[in-house]
C-alpha positions, 0 to 999 in steps of 0.5 A: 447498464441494464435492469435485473429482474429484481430492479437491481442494477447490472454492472458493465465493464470492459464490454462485460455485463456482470448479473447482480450477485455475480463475479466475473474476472475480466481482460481489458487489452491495454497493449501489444506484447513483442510477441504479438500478443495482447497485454491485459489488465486484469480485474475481478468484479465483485457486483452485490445483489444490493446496491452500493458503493463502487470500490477498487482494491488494487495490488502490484502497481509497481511490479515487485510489491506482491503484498497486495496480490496476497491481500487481494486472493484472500479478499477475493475468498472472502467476499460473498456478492449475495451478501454484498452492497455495491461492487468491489473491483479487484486489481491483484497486478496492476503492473502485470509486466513488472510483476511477471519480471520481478520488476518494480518498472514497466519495460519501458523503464518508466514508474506506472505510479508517476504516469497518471493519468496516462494516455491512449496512444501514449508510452507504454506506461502511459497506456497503462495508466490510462487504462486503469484509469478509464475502467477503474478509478473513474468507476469507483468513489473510493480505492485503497491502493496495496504497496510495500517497502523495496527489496531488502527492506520492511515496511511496518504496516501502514496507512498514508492519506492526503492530509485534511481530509476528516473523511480520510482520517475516519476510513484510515482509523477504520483499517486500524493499521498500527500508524496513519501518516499524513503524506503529500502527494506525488505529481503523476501518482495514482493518489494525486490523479484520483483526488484530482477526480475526487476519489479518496484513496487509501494507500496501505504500506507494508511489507518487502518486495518480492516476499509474503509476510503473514502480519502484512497480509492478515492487517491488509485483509482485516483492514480492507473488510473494516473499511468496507463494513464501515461504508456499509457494503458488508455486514461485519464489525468496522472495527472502531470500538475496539481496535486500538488507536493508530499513531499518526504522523506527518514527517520522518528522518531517514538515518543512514550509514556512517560508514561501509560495512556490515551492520549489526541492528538493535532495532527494527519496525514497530519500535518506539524510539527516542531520540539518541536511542541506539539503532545499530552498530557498523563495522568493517569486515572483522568489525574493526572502527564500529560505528554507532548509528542512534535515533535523531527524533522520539519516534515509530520505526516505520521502515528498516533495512534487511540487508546487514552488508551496506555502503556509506549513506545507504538509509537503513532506518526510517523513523516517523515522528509522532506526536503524543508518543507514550500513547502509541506504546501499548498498540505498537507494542503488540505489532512489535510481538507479531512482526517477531513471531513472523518474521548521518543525522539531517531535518525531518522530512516530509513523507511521499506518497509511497515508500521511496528512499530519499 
């Protein structure tokens, strides 16, 4: 690193020099491609004219949740680095093979989010990993990490955080996504790697795969420009004296299908349960032997399949348990309203660190 005229400190990565007050999009090599050609990771460094945090955004680490590449466009518009206290460095496509193949793998069929923290000469993913690694979560003091639901699933908007971390809990109510969950942390996972390295992330969940939903997009935007203003990297309202209170969880139930067939929903993500609620109907193919599917807690639909044709056992709803549940009514209320304008029974379980159907 070097000194600017006006003292502040210039930002170096991947061999690239960014002025303070500058961007710069920059290709790191991760690997070679069949053709011969080089893979890249490529970022997009925010460096403010003040000195400040170093935070990354990242989007796409499994190929087919684009959420975060929407999120990370808008945020990319949004950010003046004139204006700006510290860098922001931007990662719309972490797993840029999987994203150009729709693919929420690597072509070595290995999951880039159970590859930390990788290696240099290692597998594919594992190079990968690496990579982000050394350029990017060993940089920053803090990141936020986009993902969605699987294809043919939604995924309320969300923000899951290792648990007891007041830290944690004061930039997730800053975000204001509609619920916090609380979840453990998955062995070779980027959140489990950077807690390792004492770096706090947030993961935001919402959403579907391979799809842009305006409510998702516009709470991860809002979200990041709260939590950044809340850190002092920009000068903007955090948010925490008038948005509502998020509900918080930290274990779910997933209710699957009593039997093949075609489903017909009550419910969906965002609303609040009891338990024996009705969620949905079964039925075969002229809707013969319904079967009806209820809740087994008092709850938030986090999470619901979209697609009606299912197989027995396939889970198509998921509910989080929330403790003080007649408090979260007026906020998940309103979501509810935006998510319409926009688009067998077991133990609770506890939540992973990213939507996984289990």
């Amino acid at each position: 690193m070097g000194e600017s005229v006006e003292g502040a400190v210039e930002f170096e990565i991947g061999g690239e020099i960014v002025p303070p007050g500058e961007r710069r999009i920059v290709a790191i090599p991760v690997s070679q491609q069949v053709s011969g050609l080089s893979a890249n990771l490529a970022l997009q460094v925010v460096h403010g004219a003040q000195p400040g945090p170093v935070v990354f955004v990242s989007g796409a680490i499994h190929g087919d949740e684009i959420i975060g590449t929407a999120v990370i466009q808008r945020l990319s518009a949004r950010l003046d680095p004139q204006r700006l206290a510290g860098t922001v460095i931007l990662a719309p496509a972490v797993n840029i093979f999987g994203f150009l193949q729709h693919s929420r793998y690597l072509p070595d069929r290995r999951d880039l989010n159970r590859s930390f923290p990788g290696s240099r000469k290692g597998s594919l993913a594992g190079q990968l990993a690496w990579t982000f690694l050394e350029h990017v979560i060993g940089r920053c003091s803090l990141g936020i990490d986009i993902h969605s639901a699987a294809i043919h699933r939604y995924n309320l908007p969300q923000i899951r955080i290792a648990a007891g971390s007041p830290y944690l809990v004061e930039l997730a109510m800053a975000f204001g996504a509609p619920v916090i969950i609380e979840s453990p942390l998955r062995d070779g996972s980027m959140r489990a790697l950077a807690q390792g390295r004492e770096v706090p992330m947030l993961l935001m969940e919402a959403g579907e795969a391979l799809r842009f939903d305006r409510l998702s997009i516009d709470i991860g935007v809002s979200g990041v420009c709260r939590v950044l203003a809340h850190i002092g990297m920009i000068e903007a309202d955090d948010g925490l004296s008038h948005v509502g209170i998020p509900a918080r969880a930290n274990k779910s139930s997933w209710v699957r299908a009593p039997r093949g067939g075609v489903t017909h929903r009550e419910r969906k993500s965002g609303d609040i349960v009891h338990k024996g609620d009705l969620l949905a109907t079964v039925g075969g193919l002229f809707g013969e032997g319904p079967m009806e599917m209820v809740s087994p807690i008092d709850g938030i639909i986090i999470g619901h399949a979209t697609l009606p044709v299912v197989n027995q056992g396939d889970a198509l709803f998921h509910i989080a348990e929330v403790a003080q549940l007649e408090h979260a009514g007026e906020r998940i209320g309103s979501i509810t309203e935006a998510i319409l304008a926009s688009e067998p029974e077991g133990p609770a379980q506890p939540l992973m660190d990213e939507d996984e159907v289990i």
